[in-house]
N, C-alpha and C positions, 0 to 999 in steps of 0.2 A: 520619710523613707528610713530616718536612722532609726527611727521608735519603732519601726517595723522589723527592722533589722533584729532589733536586739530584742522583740518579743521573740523571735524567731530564734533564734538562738537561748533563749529564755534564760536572758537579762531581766528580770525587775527588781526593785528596790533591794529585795534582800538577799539576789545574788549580787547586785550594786557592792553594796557594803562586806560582803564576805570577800569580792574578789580586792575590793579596796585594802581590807585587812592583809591578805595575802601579798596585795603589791605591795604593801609597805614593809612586811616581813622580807621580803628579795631586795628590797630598796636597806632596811636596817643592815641586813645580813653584812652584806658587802662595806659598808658605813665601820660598822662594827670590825668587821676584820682588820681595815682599814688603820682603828685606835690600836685594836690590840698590837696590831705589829709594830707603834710606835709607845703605846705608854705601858705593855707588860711583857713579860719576856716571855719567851716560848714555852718553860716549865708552867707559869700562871697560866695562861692559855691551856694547857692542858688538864691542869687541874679543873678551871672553869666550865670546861666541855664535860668531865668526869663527872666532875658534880651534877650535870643535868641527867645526865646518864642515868646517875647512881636514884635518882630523884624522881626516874620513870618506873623505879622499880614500885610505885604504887598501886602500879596494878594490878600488883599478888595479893594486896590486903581488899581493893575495891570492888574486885571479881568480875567484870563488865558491867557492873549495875546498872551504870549512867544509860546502858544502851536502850537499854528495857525501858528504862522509865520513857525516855523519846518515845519508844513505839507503844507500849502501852498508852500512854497521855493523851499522843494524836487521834488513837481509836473513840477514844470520848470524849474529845474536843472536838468531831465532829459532831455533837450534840450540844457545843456549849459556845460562848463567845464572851468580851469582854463588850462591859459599856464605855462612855468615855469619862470614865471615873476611873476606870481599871479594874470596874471589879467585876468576877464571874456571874455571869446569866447564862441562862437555859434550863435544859432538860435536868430533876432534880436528882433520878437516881444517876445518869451522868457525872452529877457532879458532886455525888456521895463518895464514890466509888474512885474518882480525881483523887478527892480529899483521901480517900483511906490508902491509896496510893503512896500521897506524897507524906503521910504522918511513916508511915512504911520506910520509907528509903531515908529520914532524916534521921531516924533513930541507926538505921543501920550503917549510915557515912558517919554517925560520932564515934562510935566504935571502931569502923573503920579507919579511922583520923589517929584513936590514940595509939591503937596498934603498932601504922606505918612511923608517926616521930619514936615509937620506941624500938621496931626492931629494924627498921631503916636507918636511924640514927646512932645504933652501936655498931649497926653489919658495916655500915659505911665509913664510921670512926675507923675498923678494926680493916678494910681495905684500904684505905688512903694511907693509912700510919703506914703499908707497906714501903711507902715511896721511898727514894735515898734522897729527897730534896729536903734538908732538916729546916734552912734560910727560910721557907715558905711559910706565913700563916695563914693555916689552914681550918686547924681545929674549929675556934669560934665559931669566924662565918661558918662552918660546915652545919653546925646543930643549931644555930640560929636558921638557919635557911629549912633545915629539915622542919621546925616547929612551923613557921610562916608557910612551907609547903601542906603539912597538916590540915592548919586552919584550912588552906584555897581548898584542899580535897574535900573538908565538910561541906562546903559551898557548892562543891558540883552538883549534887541533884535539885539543887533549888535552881541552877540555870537548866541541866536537862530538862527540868518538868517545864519550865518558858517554855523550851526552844518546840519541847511534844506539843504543847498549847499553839502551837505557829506564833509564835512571838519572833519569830527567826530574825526579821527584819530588823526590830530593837537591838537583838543581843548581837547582832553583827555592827550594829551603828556604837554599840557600848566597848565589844573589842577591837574596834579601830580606836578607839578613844582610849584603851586600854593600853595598846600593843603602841602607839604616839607617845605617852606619859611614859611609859616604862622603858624605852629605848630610849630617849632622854634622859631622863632620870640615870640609866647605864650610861651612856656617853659622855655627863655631866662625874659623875664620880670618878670614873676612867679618869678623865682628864684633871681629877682632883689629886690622883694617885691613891687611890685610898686602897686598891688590889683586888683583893677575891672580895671584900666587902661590897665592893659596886653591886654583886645579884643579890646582896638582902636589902639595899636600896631601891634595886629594880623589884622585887618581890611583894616589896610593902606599899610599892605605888599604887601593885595587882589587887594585893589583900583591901586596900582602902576604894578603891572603885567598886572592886564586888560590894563590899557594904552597902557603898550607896545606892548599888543598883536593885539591892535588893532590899535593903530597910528602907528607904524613902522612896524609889520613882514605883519598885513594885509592893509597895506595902499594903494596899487594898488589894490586888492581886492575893495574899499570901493570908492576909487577915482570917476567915473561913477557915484555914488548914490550923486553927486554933482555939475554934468556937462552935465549927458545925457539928449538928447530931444529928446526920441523917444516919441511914440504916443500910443500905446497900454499901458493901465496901470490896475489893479488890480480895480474892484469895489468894492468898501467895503459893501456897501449896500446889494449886489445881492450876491457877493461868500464869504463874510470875514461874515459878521454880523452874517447868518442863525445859523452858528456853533460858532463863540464867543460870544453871549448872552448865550452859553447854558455852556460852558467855563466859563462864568463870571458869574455865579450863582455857578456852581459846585465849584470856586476859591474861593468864596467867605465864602461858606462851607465846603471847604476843612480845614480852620482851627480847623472847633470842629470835625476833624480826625485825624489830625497830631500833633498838636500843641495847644491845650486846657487842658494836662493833667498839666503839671510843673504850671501854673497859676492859676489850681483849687485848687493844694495843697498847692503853697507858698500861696492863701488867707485868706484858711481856717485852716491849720496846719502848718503855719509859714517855713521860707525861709529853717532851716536846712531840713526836712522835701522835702521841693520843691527843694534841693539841689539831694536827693537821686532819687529824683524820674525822675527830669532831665538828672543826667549822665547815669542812667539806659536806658531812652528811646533814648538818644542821640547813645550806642551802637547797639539798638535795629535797629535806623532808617540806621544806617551805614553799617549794615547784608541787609536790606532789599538793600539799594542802591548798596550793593556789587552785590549782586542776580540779581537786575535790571539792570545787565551793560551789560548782553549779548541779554537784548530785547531793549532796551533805544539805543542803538549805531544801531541796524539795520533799526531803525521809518524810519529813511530817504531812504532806502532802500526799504521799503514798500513803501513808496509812489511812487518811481520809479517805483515799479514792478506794482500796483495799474492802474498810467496811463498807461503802457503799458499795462496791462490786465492779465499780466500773473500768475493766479492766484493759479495754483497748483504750482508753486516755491513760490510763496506767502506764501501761509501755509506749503509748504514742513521747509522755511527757520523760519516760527512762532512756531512751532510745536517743530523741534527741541533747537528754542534757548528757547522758554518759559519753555520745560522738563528740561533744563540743570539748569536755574533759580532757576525751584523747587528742584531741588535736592542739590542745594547748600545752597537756603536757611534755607532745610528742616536741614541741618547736620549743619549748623552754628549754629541754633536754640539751638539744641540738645547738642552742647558743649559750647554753652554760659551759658545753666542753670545749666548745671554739674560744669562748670569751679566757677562758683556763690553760687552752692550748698557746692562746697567743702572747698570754703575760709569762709563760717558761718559753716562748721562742724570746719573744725580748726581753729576758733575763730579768724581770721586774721583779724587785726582794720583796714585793705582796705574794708574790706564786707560792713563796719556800715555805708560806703559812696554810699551805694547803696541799691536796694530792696530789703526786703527778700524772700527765693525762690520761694515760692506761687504765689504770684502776679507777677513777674518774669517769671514763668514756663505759666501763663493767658495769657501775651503777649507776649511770645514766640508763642503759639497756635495760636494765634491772627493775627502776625507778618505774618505769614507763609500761613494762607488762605488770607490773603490782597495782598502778590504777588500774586496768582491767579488773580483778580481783577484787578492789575496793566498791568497784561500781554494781559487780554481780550481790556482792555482800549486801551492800545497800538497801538492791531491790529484794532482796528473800527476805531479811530480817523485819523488813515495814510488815511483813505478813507476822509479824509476833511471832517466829520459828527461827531455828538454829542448825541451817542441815551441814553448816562446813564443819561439824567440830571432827569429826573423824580427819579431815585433809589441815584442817589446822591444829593436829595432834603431829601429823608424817611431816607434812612441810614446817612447822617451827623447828621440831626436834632435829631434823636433818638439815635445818639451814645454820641450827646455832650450833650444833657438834662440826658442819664444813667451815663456818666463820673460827669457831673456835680451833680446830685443829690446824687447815692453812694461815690464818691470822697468827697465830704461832709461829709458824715456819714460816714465810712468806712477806711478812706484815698487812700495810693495808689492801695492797695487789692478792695477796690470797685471800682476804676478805669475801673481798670484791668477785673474785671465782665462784666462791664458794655461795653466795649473795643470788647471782645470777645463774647460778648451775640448780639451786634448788628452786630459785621460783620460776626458770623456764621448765625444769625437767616435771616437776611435782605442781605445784601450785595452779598454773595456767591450765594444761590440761585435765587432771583431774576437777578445779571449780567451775571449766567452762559444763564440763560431762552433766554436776551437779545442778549449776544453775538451768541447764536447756529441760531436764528433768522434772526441778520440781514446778516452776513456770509450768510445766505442759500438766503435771497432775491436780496442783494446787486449783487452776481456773476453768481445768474441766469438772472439777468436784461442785463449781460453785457454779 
């Protein structure tokens, strides 16, 4: 009956291990807050949370690419499979076309990589030195972290082409084993006292796992992408561009949605300040990513079912993993504001390291219609197409100018307004409008 259960809800192995990763991110979270309020002071904390902020801004220089290559990959991995060596078989122009894929997007993440340690690493030098904390050091770790961030950014499209190949189950059994080592690894230097140094500790644990995962367990996997000379290869111009200019617009406004809030306030209300406001959204996004594990691990599934056309398992298998999404995120929500609410009734000095319950309970609401959102996106873009970039031109621009303008005035409580006022008013309605749309043109065309 329990296997039954959780086919039904569609649990297998490699929503298993993604939700696994996710619990132990909510398990870290709290863990984590927990050190910091004992072994670093409120300014460190803030700068900590800044720095990861400052550190998302890689998605100006990466463009969406990673997204593409998932959904392209999956479209000709339904042609292809892996033997138990690890290396690609099947269909040959299939896997011409893989290959000329993935030689594609490696050349274009080096470049991407120098880019972001150069002009991520001076933009970021040149806002922290704003701070009045002069006792802090900051520098080092700052441009040490930025190059080790670099590196992991080159490494992204060699795990997107996996996860497109449905490797999914691996690469989630790899970042449980990943996100374990590196929360130790932080906890362990935390308690070392070593300060802002603990995240190029935790970072180098990330940078040496990916190696592994990628030069030795998938090295026959990757071998091909440096020998083969078939002839059919991927246009970039004709099938890759249409949808990644509209990927690379949306990427590049993705950050005044995700990652604009902890910058607004460490500039305007100082790091302890942007300390609170960081560890609070850092659990917020790890609920949201929990929730997202049971639609995130099937994309490449969609895509398979997409080229084969079969489109009422398509939405049979969307329908129910996006329901099971919201209902997890909708009760995570619900007991992360009560579990928040209860440690400022009983005056517990972990509270004062995070929001109070107001603006707290804004993006919880907030948090919880953005799955929605997350889930429609999902399903359009498995079809190799890009039709939100118009509503995610209106809703970033108008969520980072209301963050930014009440976040100023306000602090995290006008954030939080501003948060929730553009992904209710904008977001939700306008992408439901899009998603009911292109679903009813896309599967009558086919």
């Amino acid at each position: 009956m329990l296997i039954k259960f959780l086919r039904w809800i569609e649990v297998d192995r490699a929503v298993a291990f993604a939700i696994l990763v996710k619990v132990w991110s909510l398990f870290a979270g709290p863990v984590t807050l927990y050190l910091i309020s004992i072994y670093l002071s409120p300014e460190i904390q803030g700068f900590y949370y800044t720095f990861l902020s400052l550190i998302a801004l890689q998605s100006f220089v990466e463009l969406g690419f990673y997204i593409v290559i998932t959904q392209f990959a999956s479209h000709e991995w339904a042609s292809l499979e892996l033997d138990h060596d690890r290396r690609i078989r099947g269909d040959p122009p299939a896997l011409s076309r893989l290959i000329g894929l993935g030689r594609l997007v490696f050349k274009w993440y080096a470049g991407a990589s120098a880019i972001f340690v150069l002009l991520v690493g001076t933009g970021g030098y040149v806002f922290l030195a704003q701070s009045s904390d002069p006792g802090i050091i900051w520098v080092q770790p700052w441009f040490v972290l930025v190059l080790l961030s670099g590196l992991q950014l080159w490494m992204l499209p060699f795990i997107s082409l996996l996860e497109g190949c449905n490797q999914v189950k691996t690469i989630n059994c790899f970042r449980l084993i990943q996100g374990v080592v590196s929360a130790c690894a932080l906890w362990l230097t935390m308690y070392l006292g070593m300060g802002l140094w603990m995240v190029i500790v935790s970072s180098t644990m990330v940078l040496v796992l990916s190696l592994f995962l990628l030069l030795v367990y998938y090295r026959n996997f990757f071998e091909p992408f440096f020998n083969f000379t078939g002839s059919n290869s991927i246009h970039w111009r004709e099938e890759i561009w249409p949808m990644q200019w509209r990927l690379a617009i949306a990427g590049l406004l993705n950050y005044f949605t995700c990652s604009l809030y902890t910058p607004v306030i460490f500039h305007y209300h100082g790091s302890a300040a942007a300390g609170r406001m960081g560890m609070t959204w850092h659990l917020l996004v790890a609920l949201s990513s929990l929730a997202m594990a049971w639609v995130a691990t099937k994309v490449p599934r969609y895509g398979i079912l997409i080229s084969q056309k079969k489109f009422v398992e398509l939405d049979r298998l969307f329908f129910r993993a996006s329901s099971v999404s919201l209902i997890v995120i909708g009760s995570g929500a619900l007991i992360l504001w009560i579990l928040i609410y209860g440690l400022n009734q009983a005056h517990y000095p972990i509270a004062e390291r995070l929001l109070e319950p107001l603006p707290v309970g804004l993006f919880c609401i907030g948090i919880v219609l953005g799955q929605v959102s997350q889930c429609q996106s999902a399903y359009l873009r498995a079809h190799k197409k890009e039709p939100f970039l118009i509503l995610n031109i209106i809703y970033s621009l108008t969520n980072g100018l209301m963050v930014w303008g009440f976040g100023k005035q306000w602090g995290a409580l006008g954030a939080s307004i501003g948060y929730l006022a553009a992904m209710s008013l904008i977001c939700i309605p306008m992408g439901t409008v899009i998603w009911y749309r292109c679903r009813l043109k896309w599967h009558l065309q086919n």
